[in-house]
VOMARTOR-460020 format. One record per residue (C-alpha): residue in three letters; x, y, z. Coordinates in steps of 0.25 Angstrom, whole numbers, plus 5000, padded with zeros to 4 digits. Layout:
AlaXYZ;...
//
This chain:
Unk521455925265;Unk521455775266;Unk521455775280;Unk520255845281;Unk519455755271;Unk519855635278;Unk519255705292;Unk518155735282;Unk517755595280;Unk518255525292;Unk516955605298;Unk516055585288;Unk515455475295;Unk515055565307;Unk513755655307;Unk514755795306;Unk515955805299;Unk517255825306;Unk517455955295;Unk516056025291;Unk516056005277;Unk516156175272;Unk517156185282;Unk517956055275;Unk517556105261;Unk518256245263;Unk519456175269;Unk519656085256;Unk519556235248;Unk520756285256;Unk521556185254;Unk521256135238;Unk521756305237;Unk523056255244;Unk523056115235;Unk522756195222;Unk524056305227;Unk524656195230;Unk524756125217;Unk524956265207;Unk526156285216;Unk526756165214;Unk526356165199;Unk527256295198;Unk528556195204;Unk528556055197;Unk527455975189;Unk526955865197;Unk525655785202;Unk525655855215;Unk525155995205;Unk523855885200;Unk523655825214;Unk523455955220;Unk522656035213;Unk521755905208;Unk521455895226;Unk521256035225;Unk520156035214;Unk519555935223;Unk519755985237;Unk518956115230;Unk517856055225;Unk517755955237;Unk517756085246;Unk516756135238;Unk515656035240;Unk516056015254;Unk515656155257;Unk514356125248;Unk514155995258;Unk514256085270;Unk513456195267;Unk512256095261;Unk512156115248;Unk512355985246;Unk511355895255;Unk511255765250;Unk512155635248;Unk511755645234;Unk512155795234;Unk513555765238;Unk513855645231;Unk513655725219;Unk514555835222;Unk515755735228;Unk515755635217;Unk516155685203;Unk517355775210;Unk517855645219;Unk517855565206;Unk518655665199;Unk519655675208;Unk519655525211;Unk520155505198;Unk520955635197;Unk521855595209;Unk522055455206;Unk522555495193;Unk523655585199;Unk523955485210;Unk524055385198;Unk525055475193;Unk525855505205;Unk526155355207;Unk526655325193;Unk527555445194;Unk527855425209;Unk527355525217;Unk526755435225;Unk526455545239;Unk525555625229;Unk524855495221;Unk524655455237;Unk523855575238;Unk523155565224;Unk522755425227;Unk522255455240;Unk521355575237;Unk520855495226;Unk520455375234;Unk519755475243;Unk518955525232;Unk518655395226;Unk518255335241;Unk517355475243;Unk516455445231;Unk516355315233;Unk515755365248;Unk514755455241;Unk514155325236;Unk514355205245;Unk514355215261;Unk515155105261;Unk516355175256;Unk516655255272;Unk517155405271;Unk518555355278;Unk518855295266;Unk519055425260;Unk519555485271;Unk520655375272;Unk521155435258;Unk521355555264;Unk522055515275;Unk523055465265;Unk523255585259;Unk523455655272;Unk524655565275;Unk525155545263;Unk525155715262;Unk525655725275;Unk526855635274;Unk527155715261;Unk526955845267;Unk527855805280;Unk528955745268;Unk528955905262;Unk529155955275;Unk530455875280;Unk530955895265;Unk530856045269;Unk531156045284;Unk532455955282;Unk532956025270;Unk532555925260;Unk533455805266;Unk532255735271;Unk531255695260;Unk530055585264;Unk529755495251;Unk528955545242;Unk529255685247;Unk530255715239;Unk529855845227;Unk531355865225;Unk531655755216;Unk530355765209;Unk530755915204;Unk531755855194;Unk530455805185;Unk529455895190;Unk530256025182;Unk528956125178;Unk528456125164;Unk529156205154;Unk528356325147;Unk527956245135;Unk526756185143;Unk526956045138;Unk526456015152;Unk525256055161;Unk525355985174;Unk523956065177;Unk523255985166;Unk523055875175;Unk522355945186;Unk521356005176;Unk520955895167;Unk520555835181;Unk519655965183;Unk519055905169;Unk518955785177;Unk518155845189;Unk517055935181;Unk516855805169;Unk516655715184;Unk515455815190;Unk514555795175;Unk515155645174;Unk514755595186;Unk513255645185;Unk513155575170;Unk513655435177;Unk512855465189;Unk513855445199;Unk513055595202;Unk511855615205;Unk511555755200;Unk512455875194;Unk512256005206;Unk512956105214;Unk513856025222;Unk514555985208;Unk515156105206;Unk516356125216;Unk517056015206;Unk516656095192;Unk516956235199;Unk518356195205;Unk518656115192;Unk518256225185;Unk519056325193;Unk520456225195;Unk520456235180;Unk520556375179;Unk521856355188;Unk522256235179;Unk522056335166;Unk522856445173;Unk523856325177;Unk523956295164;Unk524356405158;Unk525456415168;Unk525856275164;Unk525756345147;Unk524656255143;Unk523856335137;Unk522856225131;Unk522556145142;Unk522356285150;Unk521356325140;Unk520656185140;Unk520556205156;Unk519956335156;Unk519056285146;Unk518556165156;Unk518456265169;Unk517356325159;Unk516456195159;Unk516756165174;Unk516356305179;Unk515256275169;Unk514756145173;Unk514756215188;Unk514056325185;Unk512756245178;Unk512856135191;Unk512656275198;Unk511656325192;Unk510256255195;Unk510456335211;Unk509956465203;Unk509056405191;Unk508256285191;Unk508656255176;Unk509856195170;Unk510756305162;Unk510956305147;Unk512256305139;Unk512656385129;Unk512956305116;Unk513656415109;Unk514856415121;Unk514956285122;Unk515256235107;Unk516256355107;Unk516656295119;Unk516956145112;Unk517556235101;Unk518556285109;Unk518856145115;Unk519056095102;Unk520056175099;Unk520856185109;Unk520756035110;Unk521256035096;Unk522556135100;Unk522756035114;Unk522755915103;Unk524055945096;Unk524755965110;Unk524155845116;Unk522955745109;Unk522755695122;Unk522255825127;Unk521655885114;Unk520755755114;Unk520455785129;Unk519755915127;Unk518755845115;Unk518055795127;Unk517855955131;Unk517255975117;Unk516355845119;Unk515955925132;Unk515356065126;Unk514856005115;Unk514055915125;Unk513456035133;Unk513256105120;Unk512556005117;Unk511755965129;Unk510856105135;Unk511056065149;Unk512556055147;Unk513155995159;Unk511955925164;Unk511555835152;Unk512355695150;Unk513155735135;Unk514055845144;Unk514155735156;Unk514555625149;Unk515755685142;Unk516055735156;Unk516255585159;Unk517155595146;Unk517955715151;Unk518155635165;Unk518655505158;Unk519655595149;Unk520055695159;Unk520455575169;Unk521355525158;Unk522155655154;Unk522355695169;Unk522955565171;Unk523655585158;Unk524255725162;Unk524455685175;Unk525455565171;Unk526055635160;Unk526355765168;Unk527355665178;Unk527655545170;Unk528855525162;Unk528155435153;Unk526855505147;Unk525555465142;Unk525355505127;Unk524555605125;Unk524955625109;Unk525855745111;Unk526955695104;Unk526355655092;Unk525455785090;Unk526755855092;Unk527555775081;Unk526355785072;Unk526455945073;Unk527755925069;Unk527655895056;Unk526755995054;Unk526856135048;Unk525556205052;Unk525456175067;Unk526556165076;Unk526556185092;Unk527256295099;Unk528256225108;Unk529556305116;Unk529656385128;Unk529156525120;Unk527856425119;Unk527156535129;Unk528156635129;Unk527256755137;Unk526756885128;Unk527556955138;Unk528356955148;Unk528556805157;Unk527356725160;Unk526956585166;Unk525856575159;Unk525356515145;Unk524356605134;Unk522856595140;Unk522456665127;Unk521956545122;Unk520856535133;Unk520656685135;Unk519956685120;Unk519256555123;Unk518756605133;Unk518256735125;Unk517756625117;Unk516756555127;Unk516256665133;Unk515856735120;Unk515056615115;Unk514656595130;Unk513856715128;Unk512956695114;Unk512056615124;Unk511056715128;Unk510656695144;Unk509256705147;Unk508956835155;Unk507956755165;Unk508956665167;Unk510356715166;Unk510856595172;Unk510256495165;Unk511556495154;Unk512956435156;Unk513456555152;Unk514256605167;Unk515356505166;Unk515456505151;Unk515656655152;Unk516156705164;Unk517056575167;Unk517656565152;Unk517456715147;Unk517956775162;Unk518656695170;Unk519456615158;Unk519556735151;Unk520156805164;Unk521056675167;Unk521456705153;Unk521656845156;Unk522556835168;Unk523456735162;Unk523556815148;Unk524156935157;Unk525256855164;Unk525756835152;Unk525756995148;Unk524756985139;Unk524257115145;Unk523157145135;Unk522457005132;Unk522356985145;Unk521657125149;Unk520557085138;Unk520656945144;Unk520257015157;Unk519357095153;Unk518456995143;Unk518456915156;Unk517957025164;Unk516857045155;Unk516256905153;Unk516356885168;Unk515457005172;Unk514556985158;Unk514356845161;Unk514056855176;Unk513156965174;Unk512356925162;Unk512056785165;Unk512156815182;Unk510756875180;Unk511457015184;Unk511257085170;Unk509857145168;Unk509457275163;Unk509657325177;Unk510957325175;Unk511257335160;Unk511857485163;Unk513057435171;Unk513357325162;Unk513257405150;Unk514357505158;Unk515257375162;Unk515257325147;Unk515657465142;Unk516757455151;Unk517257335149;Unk517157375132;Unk517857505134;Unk519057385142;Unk518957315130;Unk519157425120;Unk520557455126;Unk520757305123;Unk520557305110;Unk521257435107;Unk522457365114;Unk522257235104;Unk522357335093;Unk524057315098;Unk523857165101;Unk523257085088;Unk522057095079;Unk521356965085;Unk521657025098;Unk520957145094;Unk519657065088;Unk519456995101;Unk519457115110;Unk518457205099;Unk517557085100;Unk517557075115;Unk516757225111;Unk515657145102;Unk515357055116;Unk515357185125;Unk514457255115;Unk513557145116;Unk513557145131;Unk513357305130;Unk512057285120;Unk511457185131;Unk511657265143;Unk510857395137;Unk509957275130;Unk510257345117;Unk510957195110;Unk510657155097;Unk510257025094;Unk511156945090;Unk512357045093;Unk512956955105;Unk513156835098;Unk513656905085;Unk514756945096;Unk514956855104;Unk515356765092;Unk516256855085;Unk517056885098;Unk516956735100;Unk517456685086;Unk518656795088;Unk518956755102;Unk519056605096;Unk520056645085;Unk521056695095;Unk520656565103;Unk521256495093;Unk522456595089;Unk522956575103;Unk522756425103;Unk523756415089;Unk524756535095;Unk524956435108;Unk524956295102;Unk525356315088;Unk526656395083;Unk526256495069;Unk525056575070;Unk523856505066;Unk522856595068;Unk523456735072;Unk523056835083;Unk523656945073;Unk524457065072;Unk524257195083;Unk523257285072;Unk524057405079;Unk525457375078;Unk526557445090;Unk528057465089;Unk528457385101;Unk527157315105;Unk527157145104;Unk528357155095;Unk529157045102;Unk527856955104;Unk528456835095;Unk530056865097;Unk530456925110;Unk530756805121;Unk530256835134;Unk531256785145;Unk531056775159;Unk532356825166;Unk532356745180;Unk532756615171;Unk534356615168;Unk533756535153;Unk533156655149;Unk534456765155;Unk535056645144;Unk534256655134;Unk534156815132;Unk535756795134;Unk535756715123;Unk534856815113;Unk535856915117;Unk536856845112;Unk536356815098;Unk536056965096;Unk534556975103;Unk534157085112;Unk533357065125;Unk532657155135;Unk533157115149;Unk532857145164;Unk533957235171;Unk534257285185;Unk533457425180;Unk532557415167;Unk532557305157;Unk533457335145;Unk533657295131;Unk535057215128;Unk535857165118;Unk537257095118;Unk538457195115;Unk539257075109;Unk538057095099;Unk537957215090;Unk536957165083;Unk535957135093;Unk536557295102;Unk536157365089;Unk534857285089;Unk534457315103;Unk534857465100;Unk533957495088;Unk532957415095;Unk532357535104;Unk532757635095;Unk533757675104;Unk534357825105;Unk535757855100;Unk535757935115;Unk535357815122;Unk536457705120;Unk536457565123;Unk537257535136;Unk538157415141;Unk538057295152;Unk538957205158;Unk538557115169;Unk539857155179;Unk541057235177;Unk541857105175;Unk541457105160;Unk542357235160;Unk543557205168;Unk544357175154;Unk544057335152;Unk544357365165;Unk545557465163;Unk544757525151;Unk543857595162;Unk544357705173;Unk544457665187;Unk543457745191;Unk542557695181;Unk542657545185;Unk542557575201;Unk541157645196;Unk540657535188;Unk541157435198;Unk540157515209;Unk539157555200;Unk538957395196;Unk537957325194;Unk536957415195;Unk535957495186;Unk536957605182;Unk537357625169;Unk538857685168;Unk539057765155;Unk540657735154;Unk541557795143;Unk541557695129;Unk542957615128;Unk543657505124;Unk542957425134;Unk541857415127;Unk542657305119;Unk542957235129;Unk541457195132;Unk541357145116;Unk540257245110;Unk540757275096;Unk539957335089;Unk538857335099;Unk539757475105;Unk539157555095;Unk537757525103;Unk538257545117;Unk538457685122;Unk538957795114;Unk540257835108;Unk540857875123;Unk540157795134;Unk539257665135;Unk538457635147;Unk538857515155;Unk538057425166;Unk538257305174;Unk536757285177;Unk536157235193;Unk535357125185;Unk535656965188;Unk534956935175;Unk535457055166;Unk536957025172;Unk536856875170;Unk536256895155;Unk537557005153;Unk538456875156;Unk537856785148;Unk538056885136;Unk538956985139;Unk538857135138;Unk537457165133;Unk536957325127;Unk535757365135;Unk534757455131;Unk533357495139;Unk532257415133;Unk531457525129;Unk531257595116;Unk532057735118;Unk531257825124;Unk530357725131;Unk530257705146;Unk531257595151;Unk530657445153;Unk530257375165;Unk529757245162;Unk530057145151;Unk528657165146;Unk529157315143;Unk530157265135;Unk529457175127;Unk528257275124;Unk529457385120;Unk530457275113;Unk529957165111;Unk529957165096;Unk531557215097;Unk532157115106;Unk532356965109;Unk531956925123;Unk531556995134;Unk532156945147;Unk530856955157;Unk531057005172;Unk529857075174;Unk529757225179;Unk530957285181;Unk531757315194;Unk531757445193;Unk531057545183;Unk532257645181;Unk533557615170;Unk534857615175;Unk535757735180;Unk536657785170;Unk537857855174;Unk538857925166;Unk540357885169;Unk541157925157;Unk541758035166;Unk541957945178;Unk543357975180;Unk543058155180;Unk542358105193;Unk541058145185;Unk539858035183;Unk538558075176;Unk537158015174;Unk536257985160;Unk535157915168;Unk534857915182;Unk534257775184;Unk533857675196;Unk535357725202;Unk535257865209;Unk536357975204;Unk536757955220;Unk537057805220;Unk537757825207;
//
């Protein structure tokens, strides 16, 4: 990428470019993709500044592409033209990359602040160009030559460390030793190495209004808006980021931003359909400070620092409330220049206290002694901090921003557009931006984490707001067609009814919030067939808007604050065996040997856990436990004909009771296992040996037990760990077997300890169970023919 801008500008002097602008413009796209690929997949490795320095070129090499291609298909004509739509996106990031270069040299990487520095003097030089011809273009393209070198001396000191095995390792080259410090964030999200990259995105949108208020740009227009658009969409990736990184604040914060930047891009837009300037919505945009304000207020007993950076956001809707030509008056623009100053600060703060040993305080520490002392508000900390609804996931809750969303793009609405010019109101962005795509964001993230049913109505609302919004205020809804839209919305109500029939089993404000998504659609029913009473719209808009802000702030208190401030309620139709284990039973991922541990060690104190077999998952208890066998026997009502059976993880574990067992018998089990065949052998004094007690009475019947050595790393290891366990399907009796953990929890999750998660099953049949108890008559019989054929048998 450097290379070509520094062919770029080496040309510049001559009549035609070496590289026609579009062709060089889509060129830069490609590769700030790669960059941006880049960066996440190094994100999912180790922290480091590498993650910042490449997706920060990549936001620029986008919106740098972007006007290139501008430049080369004539939109912009003039010098004027382009020096307003290079400068506040150059400045930015002038600023931006010398922050992380600063940083790489006091934590001393010095290859990567080489390359920071050098973009950033190329940045600095360019705008310097735009305004003095005294500055010559192979100023800049001397930078980039720097970072071609330097990249290329890097990338040659990667390649010998591969090609040689790892024994030749140029200075500066070396990642190996910087892996030791670089370990990834635990899951209690006290650090999101993605913050930096977004408060500069804050940077680049405050730079564009900024620069015009000081004057260092002539005029606020088309060419502006590659920087907001690709701020505004980088930020959604940062969001998304974010929550992978389980911060679910400062993911909020930044979907919240990408709001205004899609915003300010879409009024910049605006004057190539209509002449006149657009209006603002009041009503949306003091929800809007609203919503900063508190969460602004939650942020603050985490981090002051932060909490105090999100004011300026409040300044900023309240300014455009204030103001009716919103981003175009100088009250929005000058707190834009605010938003700069501060945003360059925090980046650097993030970016040094993300690498450095010593940190810059940012009043953590004494927020978090002064809660405390305190007997009202305490936050949650620990690993269970976002422990998934179900099943194993990577993200954080995005329910926070799911209802904010609901929030926006209810009071979004109470602005009616005029129907000459539907245009003419900020409503698209407002709407589809925050209700749809946040709310779909939302949506996608809320069903990675099993929430299955929130995030269907997530979904769903989204697809709703979406094609409302572009429709109505696109200048496609008329009377023409206010028969088709009437069928779509009764469509998309008879969806909605099933959701709230479903909330009836979830909880109460669950179920408000779903039956006052009907008061919207009835509202935009009565418009379409021009039957709306006046008034009706906003009477429900703000009643879904005021319940959609009370779960807001339910979620906020439930993911920062331990206790239940404001509670989401009980299910107001209550099922056997649905969300019983919500608060109790632990969800475990089995790949890591510290969760096999952990289930281990609940086994021995007398738990009971649903685990992942060679078959189906089961339900197990410890033998050496009576207490916890008889638990895990009454737990699924178990028939008296269908007894608990027995596991061992090898034949070893019976060798002491070796001659208790026929010859015959022994060769067979020795065949049979491991396996998943079950072997109903007669009841003896062996059955001491393996230490059950009183847990016998539980296993088998009075003449025979069932005996396994399963075909399951995990489920053998486990079995080591605690000895003989007493297995059970983990099922109520009656019930198909389980083939997920997700099944497990959803059946038992009120009845047992932990669930140790593998995801689906390897096979959807139980275990073969064979009768041996007349084994030496050369006779053997089957109770259960299962994933083993009579014939292999």
């Amino acid at each position: 990428g450097s290379l070509l801008l520094a062919v770029h500008f080496y040309s510049l002097p001559r009549a035609t470019p070496l590289i026609p602008s579009t062709a060089l413009g889509v060129l830069l796209l490609i590769l700030s993709s790669l960059l941006a690929y880049a960066g996440i997949w190094r994100s999912l490795r180790n922290a480091s500044l590498l993650v910042s320095l490449c997706l920060t070129t990549s936001v620029f090499w986008c919106g740098y592409g972007v006007i290139f291609i501008l430049g080369g298909q004539e939109v912009l004509k003039d010098v004027d033209d382009f020096r307003s739509a290079w400068v506040p996106g150059l400045v930015t990031f002038t600023v931006a990359l010398l922050s992380i270069s600063v940083v790489g040299f006091l934590c001393r990487e010095v290859i990567l602040a080489m390359v920071a520095s050098a973009l950033s003097l190329a940045s600095a030089h360019e705008v310097a160009l735009h305004y003095s011809t005294a500055f010559g273009s192979s100023a800049v393209a001397c930078n980039y030559m720097v970072v071609c070198l330097v990249g290329g001396y890097f990338g040659v000191g990667r390649i010998l460390y591969y090609l040689t095995k790892e024994k030749i390792a140029l200075p500066g080259t070396d990642l190996a030793k910087k892996k030791t410090h670089e370990q990834i964030q635990p899951s209690s999200g006290s650090v999101n190495h993605f913050a930096a990259t977004g408060l500069m995105l804050n940077m680049l949108s405050a730079s564009v209004f900024g620069c015009r208020l000081l004057g260092v740009t002539a005029k606020l227009f088309v060419g502006q808006v590659p920087w907001l658009w690709a701020a505004g969409l980088y930020q959604l990736g940062i969001c998304v980021l974010s929550y992978r990184a389980m911060d679910v604040l400062v993911a909020t914060f930044f979907g919240f931003t990408s709001i205004l930047k899609f915003a300010g891009g879409y009024c910049l837009l605006f004057p190539i359909w209509q002449p006149e300037e657009p209006s603002f919505p009041t009503p949306f945009l003091v929800v809007f400070s609203v919503l900063f304000v508190v969460l602004a207020l939650f942020l603050t007993l985490r981090s002051p620092v932060d909490g105090l950076y999100l004011l300026f956001y409040v300044a900023y809707c309240i300014a455009l409330a204030c103001c009716p030509k919103g981003f175009f008056e100088g009250g929005p623009q000058g707190v834009d220049v605010a938003i700069f100053v501060a945003s360059a600060l925090m980046t650097l703060i993030h970016l040094y206290n993300g690498r450095a040993c010593a940190k810059i305080p940012t009043g953590k520490a004494a927020v978090k002694a002064l809660l405390a002392r305190s007997r009202f508000l305490k936050l949650r900390e620990g690993s269970d901090l976002h422990a998934p609804y179900l099943g194993y996931s990577k993200y954080a809750d995005a329910e926070v921003l799911g209802y904010a969303c609901s929030v926006l793009a209810s009071f979004a609405i109470m602005m009616a557009g005029d129907p000459q010019a539907p245009l003419a109101t900020v409503v698209i962005p407002w709407v589809v931006v925050a209700g749809g795509i946040l709310k779909l964001l939302s949506g996608s993230v809320a069903f990675a984490r099993g929430k299955t049913l929130e995030s269907s109505a997530f979904i769903l609302y989204a697809v709703m707001w979406i094609i409302w919004g572009l429709t109505r205020y696109g200048g496609l809804y008329g009377t023409t067609r206010s028969f088709h839209t009437a069928v779509g919305i009764i469509a998309f109500m008879l969806f909605n009814g099933f959701i709230v029939f479903c909330t009836l089993f979830l909880n109460i404000a669950w179920f408000f919030y779903s039956l006052t998504f009907f008061l919207i659609a009835v509202s935009f029913l009565l418009d379409a067939i021009h039957a709306l009473p006046a008034g009706y719209d906003i009477a429900a808009t703000l009643i879904f808007g005021l319940v959609s802000f009370y779960c807001f702030l339910s979620a906020l208190f439930s993911s920062i604050l331990e206790g239940s401030c404001l509670p989401m309620g009980r299910p107001i139709v209550q099922l056997s065996g649905v969300g019983g284990g919500m608060t109790k039973c632990l969800h475990l991922p089995a790949r890591k040997a510290s969760s096999v541990k952990r289930i281990a060690d609940i086994l021995k104190n007398g738990g009971t856990c649903g685990i992942p077999t060679d078959t189906v998952y089961v339900l197990v208890a410890a033998c050496n436990r009576p207490d916890a066998v008889e638990k895990a026997h009454h737990s699924k009502r178990q028939a008296q004909d269908r007894p608990m059976s027995l596991w061992i993880s090898s034949l070893k574990q019976l060798e002491p009771a070796k001659h208790l067992f026929t010859p015959l018998l022994w060769d067979f089990m020795e065949a049979a296992w491991p396996s998943p065949i079950s072997l109903v052998v007669p009841r003896g004094e062996w059955v001491d040996f393996l230490g059950m007690k009183d847990s016998a009475k539980y296993v088998g019947t009075s003449q025979s037990v069932a005996i396994r050595v399963p075909d399951c790393s995990v489920t053998t290891h486990l079995i080591d760990l605690v000895g003989p366990i007493a297995v059970t399907s983990a099922n109520p009796t009656g019930e198909a077997d389980t083939t997920h953990h997700n099944q497990v929890y959803a059946k038992l999750g009120d009845k047992v300890d932990a669930v140790l998660c593998d995801g689906p099953s390897p096979e959807n049949i139980a275990s073969t169970v064979v009768d041996c108890t007349k084994i030496d008559s050369g006779h053997i019989g089957f109770f259960r023919v299962g994933i083993i054929p009579k014939s292999q048998v």
